[in-house]
N, C-alpha and C positions, 0 to 999 in steps of 0.2 A: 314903694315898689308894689304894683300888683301882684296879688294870689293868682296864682296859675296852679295851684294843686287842684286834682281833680279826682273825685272816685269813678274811674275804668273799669268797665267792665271787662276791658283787655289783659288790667294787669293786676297781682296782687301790690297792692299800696306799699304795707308793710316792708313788700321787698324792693320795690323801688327804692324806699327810704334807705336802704345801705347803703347807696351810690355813693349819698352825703358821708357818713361815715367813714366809707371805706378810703371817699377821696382823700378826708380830712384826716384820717392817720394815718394813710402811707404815704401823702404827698407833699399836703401843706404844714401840720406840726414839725416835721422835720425840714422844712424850706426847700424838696425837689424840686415844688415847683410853687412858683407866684402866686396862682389865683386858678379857679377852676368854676368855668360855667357848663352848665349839663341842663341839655332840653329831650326832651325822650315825647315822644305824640303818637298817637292812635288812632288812624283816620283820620289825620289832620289834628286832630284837637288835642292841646298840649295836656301830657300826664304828671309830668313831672319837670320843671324847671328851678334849678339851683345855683345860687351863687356863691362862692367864700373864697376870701383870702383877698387882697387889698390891691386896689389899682393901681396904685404905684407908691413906692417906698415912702412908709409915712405917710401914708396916705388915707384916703376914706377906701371902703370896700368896694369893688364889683358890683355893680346891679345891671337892671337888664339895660339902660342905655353904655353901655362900657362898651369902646370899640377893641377891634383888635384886628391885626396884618393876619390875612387868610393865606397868604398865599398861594399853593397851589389848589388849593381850592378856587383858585383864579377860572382853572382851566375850562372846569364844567361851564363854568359862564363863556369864553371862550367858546368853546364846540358847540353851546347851545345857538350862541349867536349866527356861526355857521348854518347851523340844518334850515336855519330859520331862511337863507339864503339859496339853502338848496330847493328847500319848496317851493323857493316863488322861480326858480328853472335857473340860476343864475353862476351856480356849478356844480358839481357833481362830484361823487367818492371818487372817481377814476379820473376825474379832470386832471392832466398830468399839472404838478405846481407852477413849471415855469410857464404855463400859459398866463398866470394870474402874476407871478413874480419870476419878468425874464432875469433878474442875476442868475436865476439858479437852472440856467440853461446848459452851464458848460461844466456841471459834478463831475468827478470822477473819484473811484472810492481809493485811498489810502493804498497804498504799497512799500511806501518808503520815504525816509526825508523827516523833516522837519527837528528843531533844538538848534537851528542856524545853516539848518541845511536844508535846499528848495524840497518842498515836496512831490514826490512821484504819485502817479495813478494809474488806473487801470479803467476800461470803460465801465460804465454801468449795467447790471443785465435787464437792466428797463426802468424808466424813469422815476423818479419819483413822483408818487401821485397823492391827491388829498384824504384819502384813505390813511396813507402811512405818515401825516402827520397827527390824523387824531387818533392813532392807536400808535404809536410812538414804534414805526416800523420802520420810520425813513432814512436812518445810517446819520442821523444828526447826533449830537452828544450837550453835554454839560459841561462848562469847564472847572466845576470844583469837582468832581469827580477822580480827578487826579491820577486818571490812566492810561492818559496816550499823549503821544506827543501833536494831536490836534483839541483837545482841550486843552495843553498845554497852551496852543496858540490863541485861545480865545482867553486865557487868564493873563496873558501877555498883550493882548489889546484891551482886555479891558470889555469884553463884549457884555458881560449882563452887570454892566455898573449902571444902575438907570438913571443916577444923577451927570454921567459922565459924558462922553464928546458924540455919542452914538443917538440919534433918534431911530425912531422904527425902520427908516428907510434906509438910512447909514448901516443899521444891525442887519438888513437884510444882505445890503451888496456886501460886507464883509462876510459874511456869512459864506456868501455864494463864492468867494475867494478860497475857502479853506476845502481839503476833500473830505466825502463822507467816511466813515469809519466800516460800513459793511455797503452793502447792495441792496436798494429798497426792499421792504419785505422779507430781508432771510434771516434776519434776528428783530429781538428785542431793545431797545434800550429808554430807558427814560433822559428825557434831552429836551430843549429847546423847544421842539416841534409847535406845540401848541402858542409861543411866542409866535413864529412862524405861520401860526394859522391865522394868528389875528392879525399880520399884515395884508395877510391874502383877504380878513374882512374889511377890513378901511381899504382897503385898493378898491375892492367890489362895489362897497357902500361910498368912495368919494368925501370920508369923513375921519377925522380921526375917532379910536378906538373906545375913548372914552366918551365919545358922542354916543357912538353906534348904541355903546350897553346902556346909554343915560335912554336911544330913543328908543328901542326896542326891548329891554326888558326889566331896567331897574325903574323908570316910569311907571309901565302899566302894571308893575307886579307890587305898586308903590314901596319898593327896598330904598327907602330916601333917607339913609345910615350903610348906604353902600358905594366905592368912590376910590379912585387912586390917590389923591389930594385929601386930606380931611380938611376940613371948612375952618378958617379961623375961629368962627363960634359954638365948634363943636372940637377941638384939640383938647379943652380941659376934660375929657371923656374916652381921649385917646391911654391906653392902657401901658405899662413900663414893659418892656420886650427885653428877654434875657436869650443868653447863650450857656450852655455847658460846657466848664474847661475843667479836664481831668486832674484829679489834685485839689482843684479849687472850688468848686460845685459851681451852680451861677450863678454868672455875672453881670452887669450890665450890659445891652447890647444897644438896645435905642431908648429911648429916656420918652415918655409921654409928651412930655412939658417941652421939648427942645426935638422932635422929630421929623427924619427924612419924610414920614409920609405926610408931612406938614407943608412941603413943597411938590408943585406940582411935578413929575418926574420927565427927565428929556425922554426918555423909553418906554413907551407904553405896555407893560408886559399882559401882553393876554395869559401868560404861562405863573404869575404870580405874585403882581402887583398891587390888589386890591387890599380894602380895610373894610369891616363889615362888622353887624352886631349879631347875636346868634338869634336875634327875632328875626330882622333880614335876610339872613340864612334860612329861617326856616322857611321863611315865604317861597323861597326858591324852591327849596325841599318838599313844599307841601305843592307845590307846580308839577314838580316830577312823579311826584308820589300820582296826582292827578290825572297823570298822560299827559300832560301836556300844558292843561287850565288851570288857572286860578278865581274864583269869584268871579265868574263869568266871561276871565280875560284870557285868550287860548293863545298861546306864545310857539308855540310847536303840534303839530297832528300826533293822535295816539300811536299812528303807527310809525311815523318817525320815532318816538320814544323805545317805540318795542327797538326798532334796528337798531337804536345806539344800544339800545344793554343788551345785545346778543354779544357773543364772543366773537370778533371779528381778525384772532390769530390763526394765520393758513394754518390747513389741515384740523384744524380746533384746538389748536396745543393750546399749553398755557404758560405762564411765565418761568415756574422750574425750570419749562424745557427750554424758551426761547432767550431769557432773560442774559444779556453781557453786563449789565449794570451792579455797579458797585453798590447804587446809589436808589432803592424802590422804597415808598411808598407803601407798597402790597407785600403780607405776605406769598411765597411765591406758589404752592405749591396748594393747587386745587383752583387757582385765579387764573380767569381769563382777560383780557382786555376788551372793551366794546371802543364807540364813539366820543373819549372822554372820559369813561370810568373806567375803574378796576370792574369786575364782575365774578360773585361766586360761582363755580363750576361744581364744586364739589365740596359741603363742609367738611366731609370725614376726614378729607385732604387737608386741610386748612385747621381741625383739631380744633375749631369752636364754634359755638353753636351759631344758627345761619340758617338759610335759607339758600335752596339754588334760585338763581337770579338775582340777588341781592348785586345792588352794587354801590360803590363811595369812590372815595377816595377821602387826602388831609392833605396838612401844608408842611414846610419846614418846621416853623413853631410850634407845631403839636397838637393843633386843630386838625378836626375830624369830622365827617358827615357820614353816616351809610343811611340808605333808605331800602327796606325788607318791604316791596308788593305782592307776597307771599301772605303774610301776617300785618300786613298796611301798619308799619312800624318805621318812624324815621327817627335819627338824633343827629344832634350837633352837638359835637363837646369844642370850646375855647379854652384855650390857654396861650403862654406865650413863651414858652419854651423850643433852644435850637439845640442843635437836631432832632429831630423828630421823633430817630432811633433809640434816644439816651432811654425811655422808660418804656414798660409795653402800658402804659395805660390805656391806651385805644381797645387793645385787644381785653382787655382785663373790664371796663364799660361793658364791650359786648357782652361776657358773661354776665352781669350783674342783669343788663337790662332783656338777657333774655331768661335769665332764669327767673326774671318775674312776671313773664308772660303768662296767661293762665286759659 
């Protein structure tokens, strides 16, 4: 494995190095969790990357070719894919959705009904527009979520099984069958949406979804360990994926050797589908960190970048205020939403240390990205740990790697 340590003059060193540490006794001696990769960079150029604990049971360790299911880390790729659309005139934040996907012509949001009984609506007070799918404004939902009787309806079809009977197109008309849950724009929720955006990008584009990011960003940004499918000759690199079950700590969830993301999937999830390595990640990372470019390759304009990480929750609320979800990613209080991230509003809010402007986001299993253009500070942490909520190590990284900023 390459050296990637580096003496910064961004960071003290010294304090870096507790990352290791601190992963390896609270996480990994006691089996929380699997495996733990940690990439921390400074102006692009890596300070500190680490790897411990074993790719799969019995197995060799972690290094830097070890893949791992990003999940919703899916999305930023998603939304990126969009803007990139929007620059060349082809739609627009206000473009209302069902001009791009007529199923979703005839919403109407929840009032009553459903568990076997039809459901009732109410009109919409204005349509859904591509706005309120990349800031998760649109009255769409999630069906593990387990709070209304219209995720119920999507856990009863079967809507985000992406080996299951639904392709992107199928996902969408059913989709547009069931009613929203609010009225675009007057809450919060984390949901489907960004799934739904990548329909509206293969509509646009006339390709499916994983062309699209194969021709415009995982190509030119050479991420070529980034993929829905892992490659028959790169599976022995695929990493063991667990779940947490109370009582029993974790367990197996998908197995390296024998895994779903080993087939190509019927559902194309723009909202968190992907498998990635946390060098490929960072390439993206160090794209964003950039405005935009990477080694000469510009993927998006600077100031499109600025507008997605501005907070784009009416009024400028932020998630405390707007948020119905059971189910966030962010902590809520001081975070706004932009085009695709989360975004710091306020650290004092938020109770650690940060930058305003900062923005990230992570997946189910417990991957992580934030990128600070404040202090030109990005990471990526990998692991593969469900739900996302069982530890705070995300938040608990942050402190380490910023209290070694100097």
């Amino acid at each position: 494995m390459a050296d990637y340590s580096r003496t910064m003059t961004g960071f003290d060193t010294a304090r870096l190095a507790r990352i290791d540490s601190f992963v390896k006794e609270n996480y990994l001696d006691n089996g929380k969790l699997p495996h733990a990769q940690v990439l921390v960079a400074h102006r692009g150029e890596i300070a500190h990357f680490s790897s411990q604990g074993s790719a799969r049971e019995g197995g060799k360790a972690i290094d830097e070719t070890s893949l791992f299911r990003i999940a919703s880390m899916t999305k930023p790729v998603t939304s990126i894919a969009f803007m990139m659309l929007l620059e060349e005139g082809k739609v627009a934040l206000d473009t209302p959705v069902h001009r791009v996907l007529p199923e979703f012509r005839e919403f109407g949001v929840y009032s009553g009904g459903g568990g076997g009984v039809p459901f009732q609506t109410k009109p919409l007070s204005r349509p859904m527009l591509m706005l309120d799918l990349l800031r998760h404004t649109s009255g769409l939902t999630y069906g593990f979520q387990n709070r209304s009787n219209i995720d119920l309806a999507m856990r009863e079809g079967k809507f985000e099984n992406w080996h299951g009977n639904l392709d992107l197109d199928g996902f969408i008309a059913a989709l547009g069958k069931l009613p929203l849950e609010f009225s675009p724009g007057d809450e919060w929720n984390y949901s489907v949406s960004t799934d739904v955006l990548g329909a509206v990008v293969a509509r646009l584009e006339e390709k499916t979804l994983d062309q699209v990011f194969a021709d415009r960003i995982f190509g030119p940004l050479g991420m070529d360990d980034t993929f829905f499918q892992v490659p028959e000759s790169k599976i022995d690199r695929l990493t063991d994926c667990y779940t947490f079950v109370p009582g029993k700590g974790k367990v197996i969830y998908d197995r390296g050797a024998e895994s779903a993301w080993s087939r190509m999937p019927k559902l194309l999830s723009g909202g968190g589908g992907l498998v990635s390595t946390t060098l490929d990640y960072h390439k993206f990372c160090r794209m964003l960190l950039n405005r935009g470019e990477l080694d000469g390759v510009r993927i998006v304009g600077r100031k499109t970048l600025e507008l997605m990480t501005m907070n784009h929750l009416p009024g400028g609320s932020d998630l405390s205020t707007m948020s119905r979800s059971l189910f966030s990613e962010a902590a809520n209080a001081g975070t706004g939403f932009g085009l695709g991230f989360a975004v710091n509003l306020d650290p004092a809010k938020s109770m650690v240390q940060g930058s305003t402007g900062e923005f990230y986001w992570g997946g189910m299993f417990s991957t992580a990205f934030f990128i600070d253009p404040v202090e030109e500070v990005t990471m990526v942490f990998m692991t593969q740990l469900s739900p996302s909520s069982t530890y705070p190590i995300r938040r608990e990284l942050k402190t380490l790697i910023y209290s070694a900023l100097v």
